[in-house]
N, C-alpha and C positions, 0 to 999 in steps of 0.2 A: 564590201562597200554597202550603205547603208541607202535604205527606199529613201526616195523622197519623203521629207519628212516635214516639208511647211517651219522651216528654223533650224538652231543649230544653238549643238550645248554649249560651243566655245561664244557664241554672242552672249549669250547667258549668264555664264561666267565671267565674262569682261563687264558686262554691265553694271552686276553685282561685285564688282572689282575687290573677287575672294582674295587672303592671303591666304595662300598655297600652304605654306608651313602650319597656321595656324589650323586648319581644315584636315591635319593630317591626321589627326583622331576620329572624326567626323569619317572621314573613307576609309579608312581601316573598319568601323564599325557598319556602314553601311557595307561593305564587302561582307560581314561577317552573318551582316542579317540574309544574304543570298545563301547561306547553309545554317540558317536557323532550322533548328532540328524537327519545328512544329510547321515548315515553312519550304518542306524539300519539295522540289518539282513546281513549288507554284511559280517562281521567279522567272522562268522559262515560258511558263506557260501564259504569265503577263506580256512576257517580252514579245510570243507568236502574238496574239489578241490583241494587241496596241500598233501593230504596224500601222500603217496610214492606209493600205487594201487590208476591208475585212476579209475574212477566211470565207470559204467556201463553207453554206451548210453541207454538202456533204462529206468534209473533210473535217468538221466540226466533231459529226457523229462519229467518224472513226476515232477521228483523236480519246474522245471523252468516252470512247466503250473501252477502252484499254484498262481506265479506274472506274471503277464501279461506284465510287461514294460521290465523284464527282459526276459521273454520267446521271445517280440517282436523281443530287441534286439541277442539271440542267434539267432534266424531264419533268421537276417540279415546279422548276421557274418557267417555263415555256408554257406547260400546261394553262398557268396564270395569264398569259399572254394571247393563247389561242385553245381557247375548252374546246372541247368533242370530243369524238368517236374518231383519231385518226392516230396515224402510226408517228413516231417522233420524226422521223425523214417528211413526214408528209408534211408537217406542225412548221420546222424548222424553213421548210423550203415555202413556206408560207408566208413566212416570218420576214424571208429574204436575208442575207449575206449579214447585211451591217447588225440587220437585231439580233442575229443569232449573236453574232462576233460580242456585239454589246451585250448579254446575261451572258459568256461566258467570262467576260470580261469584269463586270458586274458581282460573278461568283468567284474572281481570284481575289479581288478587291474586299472583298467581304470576310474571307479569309484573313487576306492582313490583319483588317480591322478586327477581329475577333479574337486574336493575337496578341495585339499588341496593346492595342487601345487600354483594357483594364489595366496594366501596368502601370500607368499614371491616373490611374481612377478615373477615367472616362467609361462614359456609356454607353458601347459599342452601337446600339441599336440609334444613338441620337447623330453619332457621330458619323455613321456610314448614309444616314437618311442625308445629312446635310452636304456629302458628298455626291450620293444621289443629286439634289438638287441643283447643283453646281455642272452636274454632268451633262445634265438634261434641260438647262436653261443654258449652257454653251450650245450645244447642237442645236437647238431652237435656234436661239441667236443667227448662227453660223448658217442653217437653213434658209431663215427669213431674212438676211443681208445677199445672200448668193455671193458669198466671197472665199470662203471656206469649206471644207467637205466637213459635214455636220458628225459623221462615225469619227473621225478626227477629233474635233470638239468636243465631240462625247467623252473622248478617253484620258485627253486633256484634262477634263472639268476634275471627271471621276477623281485623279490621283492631284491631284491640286494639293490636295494638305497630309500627302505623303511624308514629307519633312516631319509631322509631329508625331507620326508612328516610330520614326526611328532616334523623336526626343525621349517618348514615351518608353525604347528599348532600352537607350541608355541612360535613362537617368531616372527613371522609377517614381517615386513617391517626393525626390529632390522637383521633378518638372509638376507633380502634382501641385504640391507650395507655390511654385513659381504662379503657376495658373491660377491659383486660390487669388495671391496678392495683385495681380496685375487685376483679376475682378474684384475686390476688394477697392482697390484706388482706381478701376475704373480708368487704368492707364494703356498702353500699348504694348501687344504679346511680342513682335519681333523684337521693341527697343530692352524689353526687360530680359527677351531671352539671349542676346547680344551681351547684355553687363552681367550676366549672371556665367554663362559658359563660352562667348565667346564669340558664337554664331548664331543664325535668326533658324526658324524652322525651312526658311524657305531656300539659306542656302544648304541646309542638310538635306530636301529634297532634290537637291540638284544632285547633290554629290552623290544620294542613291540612283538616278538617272546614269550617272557617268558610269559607276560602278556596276549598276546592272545594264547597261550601252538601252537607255530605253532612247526611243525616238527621238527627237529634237523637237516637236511640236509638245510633247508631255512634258518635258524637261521646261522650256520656255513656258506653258502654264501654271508650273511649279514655282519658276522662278518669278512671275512677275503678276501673279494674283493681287497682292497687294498693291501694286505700283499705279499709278496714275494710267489710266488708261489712254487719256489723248495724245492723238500721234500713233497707238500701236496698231503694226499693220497686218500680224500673226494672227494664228489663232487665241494666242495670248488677250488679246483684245475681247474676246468673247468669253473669256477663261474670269478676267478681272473686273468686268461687268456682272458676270455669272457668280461671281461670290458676294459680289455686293449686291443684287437681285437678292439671291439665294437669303441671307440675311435680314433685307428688308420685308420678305413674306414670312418669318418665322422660325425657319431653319439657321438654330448657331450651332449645332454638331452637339450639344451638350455643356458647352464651354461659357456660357451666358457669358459672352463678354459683351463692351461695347458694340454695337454693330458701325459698320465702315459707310460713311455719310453716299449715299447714292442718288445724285440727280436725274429724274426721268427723262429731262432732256439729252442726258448722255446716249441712252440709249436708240434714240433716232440714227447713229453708227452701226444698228444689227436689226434696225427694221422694226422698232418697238416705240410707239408713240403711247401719249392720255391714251388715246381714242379705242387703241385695241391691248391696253396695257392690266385690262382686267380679264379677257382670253388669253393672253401668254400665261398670267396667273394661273389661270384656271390649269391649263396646258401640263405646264411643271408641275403643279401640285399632283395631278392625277398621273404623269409619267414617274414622279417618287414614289405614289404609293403601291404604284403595280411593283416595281422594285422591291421595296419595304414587300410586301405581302408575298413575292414570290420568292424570298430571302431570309426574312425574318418569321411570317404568320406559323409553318408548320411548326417551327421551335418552341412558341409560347405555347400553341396548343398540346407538344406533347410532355410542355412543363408542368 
């Protein structure tokens, strides 16, 4: 039986009123990317880190001393988080539950993306910032409305545009073109990637949802990022404000496309007016770059 989970994949998919048959390519491969060879063990370790209760920092440390390249790397990203002269137990439990669970969460995420992303000529480091942003201007949201549990929202945001990691596995340099021309004419990614293979990026995120049973609150902000937001009562709500937010301050993942039309009036549904709408800015931008820096900075440095 599955936690509470704030949704459910089958409203998801009734929404997006999938055919089943047609989709049946689409979940074969995202099944297959849960034994991507560059990709063993991290799928599970998505699946602990996205429940809807973060983990325990100290259940954290166990877990993450078992692998050393991943324990390396949380001791990096935390250190960014909380500098000094203290032990990782001490950093972590400082951090509290939800921030730990979010950079471990943060570091599977980043793995995908570093995967998968160059296979259609994206920019890994652009791509995963602007899911950063998305991640972290949902939990804001989610925070500042009090309707929502904001580590929720977080992990929501984060895998939002998980769908186009497993466009980007199965279809190479074909979804590169696709993304060229949709910015070129300056037209729409779901409607072009619908007539070209059949399905949108966003119902292939679902299907990797189903396929690896991720939560239903992730799944629903998978599924309805792009969708209209009025009316939704999910964290999807904060999910599909949070990419059109995300967007409007700068962050398009790499993909320069058009950006997705965002009224600031919407936003009084998660607590965000004019008045305080250049400190949310501010908020986001410096909760991405702590990500970005404790993610990406060691690797250029020791390129």
């Amino acid at each position: 039986m599955r936690n509470k989970d704030y949704g459910t994949n089958a409203m998801s998919r009734t929404r997006l009123e999938f055919d089943f048959e047609r989709m049946q390519t689409v979940w074969r491969t995202a099944r297959k990317l849960a034994q991507h060879p560059t990709l063993e063990g991290l799928v599970s370790r998505v699946v602990l880190f996205s429940q809807p209760e973060p983990q325990r920092a100290s259940l954290v440390e166990r877990l993450v001393a078992r692998e050393p390249r991943l324990y390396a790397q949380i001791v990096d990203a935390v250190e960014i988080f909380v500098p000094g002269d203290m032990s990782f137990r001490e950093k972590t439990m400082m951090l509290g539950d939800a921030k730990t669970s979010e950079v471990v969460l943060a570091i599977c995420y980043r793995e995908l993306v570093r995967s998968l992303a160059p296979l259609a000529g994206l920019d890994s480091r652009s791509f995963y910032m602007q899911s950063a942003a998305v991640g972290s201007s949902s939990s804001l949201f989610a925070e500042r409305s009090c309707r929502f549990p904001p580590f929720s929202a977080f992990g929501a945001g984060l895998f939002y545009h998980l769908g186009i990691l497993l466009m980007a596995l199965s279809y190479h340099q074909s979804y590169r073109g696709l993304i060229d021309i949709v910015r070129v004419k300056n037209s729409d990614l779901a409607t072009a990637e619908t007539m070209a293979y059949g399905f949108s990026h966003a119902e292939a995120g679902v299907a990797i949802g189903d396929a690896w049973s991720l939560p239903g609150h992730i799944v629903d902000g998978i599924c309805y990022h792009e969708q209209d937001s009025a009316g939704q009562k999910s964290i999807a709500l904060c999910v599909a404000l949070a990419s059109r937010f995300s967007e409007s301050i700068g962050y398009d993942g790499g993909l320069r496309l058009k950006p997705s039309e965002l009224q600031v009036s919407s936003l009084r549904a998660v607590g965000v007016s004019e008045h305080n709408l250049e400190r949310v800015t501010e908020a986001v931008r410096g909760q991405t770059d702590v990500f970005s820096a404790s993610l990406f900075e060691s690797e250029i440095e020791a390129a």
